[in-house]
C-alpha positions in Angstrom: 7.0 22.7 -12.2 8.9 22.7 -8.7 7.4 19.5 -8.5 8.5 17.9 -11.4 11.8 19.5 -11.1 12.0 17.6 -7.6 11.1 14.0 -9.1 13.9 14.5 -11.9 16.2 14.6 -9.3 15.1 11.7 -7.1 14.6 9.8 -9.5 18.0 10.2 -10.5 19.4 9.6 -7.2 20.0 6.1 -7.4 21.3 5.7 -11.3 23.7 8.1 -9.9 24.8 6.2 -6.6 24.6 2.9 -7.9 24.1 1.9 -11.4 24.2 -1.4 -11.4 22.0 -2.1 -8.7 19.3 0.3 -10.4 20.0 -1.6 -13.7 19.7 -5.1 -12.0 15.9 -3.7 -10.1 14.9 -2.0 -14.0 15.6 -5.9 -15.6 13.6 -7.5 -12.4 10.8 -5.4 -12.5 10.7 -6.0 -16.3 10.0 -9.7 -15.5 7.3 -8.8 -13.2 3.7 -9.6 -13.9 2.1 -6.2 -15.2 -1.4 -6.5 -13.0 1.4 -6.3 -9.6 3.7 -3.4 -11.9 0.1 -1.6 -12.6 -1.1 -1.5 -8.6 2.3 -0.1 -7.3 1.6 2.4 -10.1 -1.7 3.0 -8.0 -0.7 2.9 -4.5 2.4 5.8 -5.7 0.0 7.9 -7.6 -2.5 7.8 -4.1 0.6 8.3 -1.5 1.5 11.3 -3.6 -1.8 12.4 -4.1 -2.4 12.6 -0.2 1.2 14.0 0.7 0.1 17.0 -1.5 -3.0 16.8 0.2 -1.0 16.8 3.9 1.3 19.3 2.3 -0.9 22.2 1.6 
């Protein structure tokens, strides 16, 4: 839950700081061809899956 807890708040860092620029990256990355979308997906689910890994 800690965990989850710590995403909410990076993930809210930069709507917070700058909103537009987040808005501007959300409408790019909405253009963006899914197969490229669905590997970044990948590669962050593995880089978090070894920092826990590194972590504990």
């Amino acid at each position: 839950m800690t965990a989850f807890a710590l995403l909410l708040i990076i993930e809210g860092l930069l709507p917070m700081i700058a909103p537009q620029l987040w808005q501007r990256a959300m409408q790019e990355l909405s253009k963006g061809n899914p197969q490229i979308i669905r590997i970044g997906g990948i590669i962050s689910m593995l880089a978090g899956a070894v920092l826990l890994q590194f972590l504990n």
